[in-house]
C-alpha positions in Angstrom: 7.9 -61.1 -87.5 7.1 -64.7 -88.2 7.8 -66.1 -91.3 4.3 -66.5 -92.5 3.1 -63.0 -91.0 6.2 -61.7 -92.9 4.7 -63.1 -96.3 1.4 -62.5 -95.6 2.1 -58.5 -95.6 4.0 -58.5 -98.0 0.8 -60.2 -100.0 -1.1 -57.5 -98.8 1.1 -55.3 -100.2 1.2 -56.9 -103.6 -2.6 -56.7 -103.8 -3.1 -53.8 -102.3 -0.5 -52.2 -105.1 -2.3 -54.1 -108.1 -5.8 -52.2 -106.5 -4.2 -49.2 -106.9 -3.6 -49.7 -110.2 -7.0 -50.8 -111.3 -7.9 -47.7 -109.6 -5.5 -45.7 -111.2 -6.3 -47.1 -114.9 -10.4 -46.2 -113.9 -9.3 -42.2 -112.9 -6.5 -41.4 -115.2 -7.3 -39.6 -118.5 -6.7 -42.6 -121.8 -3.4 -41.0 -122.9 -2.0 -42.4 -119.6 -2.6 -46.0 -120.1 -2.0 -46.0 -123.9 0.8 -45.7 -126.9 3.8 -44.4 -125.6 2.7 -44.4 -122.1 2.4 -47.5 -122.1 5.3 -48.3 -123.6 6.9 -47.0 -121.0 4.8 -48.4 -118.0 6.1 -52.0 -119.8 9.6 -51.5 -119.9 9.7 -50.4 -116.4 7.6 -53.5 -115.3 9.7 -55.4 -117.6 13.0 -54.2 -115.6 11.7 -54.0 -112.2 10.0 -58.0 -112.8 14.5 -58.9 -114.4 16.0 -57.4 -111.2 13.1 -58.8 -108.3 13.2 -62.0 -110.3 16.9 -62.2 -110.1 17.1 -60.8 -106.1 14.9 -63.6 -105.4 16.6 -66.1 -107.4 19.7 -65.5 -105.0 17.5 -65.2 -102.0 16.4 -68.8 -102.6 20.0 -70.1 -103.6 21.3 -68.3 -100.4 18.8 -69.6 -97.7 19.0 -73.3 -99.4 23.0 -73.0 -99.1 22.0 -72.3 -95.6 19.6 -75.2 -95.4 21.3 -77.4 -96.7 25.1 -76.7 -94.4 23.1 -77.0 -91.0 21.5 -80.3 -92.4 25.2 -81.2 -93.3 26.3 -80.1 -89.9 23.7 -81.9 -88.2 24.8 -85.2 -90.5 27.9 -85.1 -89.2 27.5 -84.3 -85.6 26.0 -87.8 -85.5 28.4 -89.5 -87.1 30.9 -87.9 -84.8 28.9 -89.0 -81.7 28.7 -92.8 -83.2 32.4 -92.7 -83.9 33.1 -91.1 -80.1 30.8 -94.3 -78.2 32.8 -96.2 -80.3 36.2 -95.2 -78.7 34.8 -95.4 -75.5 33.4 -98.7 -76.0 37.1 -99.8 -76.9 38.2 -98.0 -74.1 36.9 -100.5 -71.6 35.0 -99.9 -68.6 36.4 -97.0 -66.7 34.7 -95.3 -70.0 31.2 -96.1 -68.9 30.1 -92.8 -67.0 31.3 -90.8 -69.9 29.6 -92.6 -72.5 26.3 -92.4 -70.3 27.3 -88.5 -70.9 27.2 -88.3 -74.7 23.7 -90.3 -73.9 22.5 -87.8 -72.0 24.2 -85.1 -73.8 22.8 -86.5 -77.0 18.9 -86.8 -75.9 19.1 -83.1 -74.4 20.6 -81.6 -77.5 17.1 -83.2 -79.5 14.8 -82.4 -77.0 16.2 -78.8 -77.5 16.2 -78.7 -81.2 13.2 -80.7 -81.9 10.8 -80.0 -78.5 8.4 -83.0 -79.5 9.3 -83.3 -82.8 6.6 -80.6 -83.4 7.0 -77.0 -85.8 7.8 -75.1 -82.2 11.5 -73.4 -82.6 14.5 -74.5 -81.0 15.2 -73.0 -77.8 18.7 -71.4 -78.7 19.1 -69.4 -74.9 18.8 -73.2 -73.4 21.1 -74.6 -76.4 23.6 -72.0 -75.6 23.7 -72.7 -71.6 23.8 -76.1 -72.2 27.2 -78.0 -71.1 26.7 -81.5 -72.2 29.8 -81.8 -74.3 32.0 -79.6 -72.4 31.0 -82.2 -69.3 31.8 -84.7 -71.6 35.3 -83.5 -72.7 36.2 -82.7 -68.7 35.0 -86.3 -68.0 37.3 -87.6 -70.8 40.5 -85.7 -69.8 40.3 -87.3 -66.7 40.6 -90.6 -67.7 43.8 -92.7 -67.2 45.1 -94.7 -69.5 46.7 -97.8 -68.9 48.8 -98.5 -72.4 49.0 -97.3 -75.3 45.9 -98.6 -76.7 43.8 -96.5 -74.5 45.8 -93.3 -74.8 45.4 -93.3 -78.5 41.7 -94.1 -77.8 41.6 -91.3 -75.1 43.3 -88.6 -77.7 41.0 -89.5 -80.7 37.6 -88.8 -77.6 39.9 -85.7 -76.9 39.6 -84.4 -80.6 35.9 -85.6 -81.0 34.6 -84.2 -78.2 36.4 -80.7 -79.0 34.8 -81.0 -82.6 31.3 -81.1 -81.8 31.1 -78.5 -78.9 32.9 -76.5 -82.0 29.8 -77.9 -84.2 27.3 -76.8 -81.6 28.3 -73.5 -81.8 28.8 -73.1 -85.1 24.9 -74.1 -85.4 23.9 -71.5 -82.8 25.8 -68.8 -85.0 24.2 -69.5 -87.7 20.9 -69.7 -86.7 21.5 -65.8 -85.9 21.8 -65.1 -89.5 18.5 -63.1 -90.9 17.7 -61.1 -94.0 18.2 -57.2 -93.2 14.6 -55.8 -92.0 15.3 -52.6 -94.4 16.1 -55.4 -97.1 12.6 -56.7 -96.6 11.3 -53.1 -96.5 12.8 -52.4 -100.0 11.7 -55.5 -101.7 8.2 -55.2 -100.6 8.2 -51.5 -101.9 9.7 -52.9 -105.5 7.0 -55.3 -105.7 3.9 -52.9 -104.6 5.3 -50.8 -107.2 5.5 -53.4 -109.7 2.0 -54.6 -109.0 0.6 -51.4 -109.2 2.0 -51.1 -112.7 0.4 -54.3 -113.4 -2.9 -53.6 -112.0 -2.3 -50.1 -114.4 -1.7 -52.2 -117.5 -4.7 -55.6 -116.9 -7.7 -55.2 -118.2 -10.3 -55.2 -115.8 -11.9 -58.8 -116.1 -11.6 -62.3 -113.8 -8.7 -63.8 -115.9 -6.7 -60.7 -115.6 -7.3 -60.5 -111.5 -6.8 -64.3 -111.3 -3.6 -64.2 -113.1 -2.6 -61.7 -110.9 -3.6 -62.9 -107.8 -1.6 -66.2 -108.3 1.0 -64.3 -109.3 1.3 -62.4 -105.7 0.6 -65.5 -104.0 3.6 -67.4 -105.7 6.2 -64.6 -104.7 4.8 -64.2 -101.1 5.3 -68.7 -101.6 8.6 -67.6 -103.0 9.6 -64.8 -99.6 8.1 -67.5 -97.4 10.7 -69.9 -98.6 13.4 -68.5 -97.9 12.6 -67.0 -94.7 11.7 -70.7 -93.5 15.0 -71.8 -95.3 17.2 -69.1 -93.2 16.5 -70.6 -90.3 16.8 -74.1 -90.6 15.7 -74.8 -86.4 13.0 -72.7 -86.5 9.8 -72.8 -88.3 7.6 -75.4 -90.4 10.8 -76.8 -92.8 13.1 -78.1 -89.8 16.3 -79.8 -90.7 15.9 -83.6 -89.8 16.6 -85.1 -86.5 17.6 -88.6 -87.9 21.1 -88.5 -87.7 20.9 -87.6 -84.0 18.2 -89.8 -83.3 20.1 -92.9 -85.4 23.7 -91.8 -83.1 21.2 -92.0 -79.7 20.3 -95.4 -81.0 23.6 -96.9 -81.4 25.3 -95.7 -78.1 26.4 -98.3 -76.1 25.7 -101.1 -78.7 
């Protein structure tokens, strides 16, 4: 499922636990809902809010870590690309057709990642076939330098061009990465369980419900998060084209 559907149920699930409660609270005898009942209906809310709290604490510092290394990657696979047009340049002319390549190879990498800059997802299956830099390399190993000057310059292509096809791959691998489905499963029963404790203990007035409603809607905000955050080329939060677009820019300049 979608990020959004995903939190969406799991809202349901929230409020459909905290209705159960209220409807619990309206059916059960009084001894249920008071003195040491309830004592023990708030320590068990109490420990069950410590530990989601804390699992989603992580969630949040995992998917950002995520985040925040494909932004990195991203951030350098431009700066790689400026640095490779700019040993091509100095190669001299024979280097043209190849640096037309890293143009080309450049432009099809953001079309795939970013389809019209819009929220659609990057189409991995095409980002996968795609040969760009492995054309590139092949085009740069044939190259013949004249001196020594262009062999260094020919090497230093060599071990650019070899990084970022590495780099590519690297984001394709981790754009595989996704929370465990019976992970989700578990932490949706925790908090329908959790809210239906709370819907057991609120008194049954607006500020109560209200409280609780935001409440459910912050952690399904929360989930949401770092869904959208695990997969950094997918979604509505998109690591930033810029660096790619700012390399395509500079090529041949």
């Amino acid at each position: 499922m979608s990020a959004p559907l995903t939190a969406f149920v799991i809202l349901v699930c929230m409020l459909g636990g905290m209705a159960l409660g209220s409807y619990l609270r309206l059916v059960l005898p009084d001894d249920h809902t008071r003195a040491d009942s309830k004592d023990i209906l708030m320590t068990s809310a109490g420990m069950m809010a410590t530990l989601i709290a804390l699992i989603i604490g992580l969630l949040v510092t995992s998917a950002k870590g995520n985040y925040d290394n494909t932004t990195l990657g991203i951030t350098q696979t431009g700066a790689k690309i400026i640095s490779l047009d700019y040993y091509l340049s100095n190669y001299g002319p024979d280097a043209k057709v190849e640096q037309e390549l890293v143009r080309q190879a450049t432009a099809s990498a953001i079309e795939r990642v970013w389809p019209n800059e819009s929220t659609q997802g990057a189409d991995l299956t095409k980002m996968e076939a795609a040969t760009g830099m492995t054309d590139v390399y092949s085009k740069i190993r044939e190259l013949s330098p004249q001196n020594d000057s262009q062999k260094y310059l020919k090497t230093q292509a060599l071990q650019i061009s070899a990084d970022m096809m590495q780099s590519r791959w690297m984001l394709i691998e981790q754009s595989q990465t996704n929370l465990p489905r019976i992970f989700l499963v578990v932490l949706t029963f925790w908090l329908t369980v959790l809210f239906a404790q709370f819907g057991l203990l609120a008194p049954r007035n607006l500020t109560a419900k209200s409280a609780l409603f935001i409440c459910a809607l912050s952690v399904s905000g929360a989930i949401y998060l770092i869904l959208e955050l695990n997969n950094p080329l997918e979604g509505t939060i998109k690591v930033s084209s810029a660096p790619l677009h700012k390399a395509l820019s500079l090529i041949g300049k």
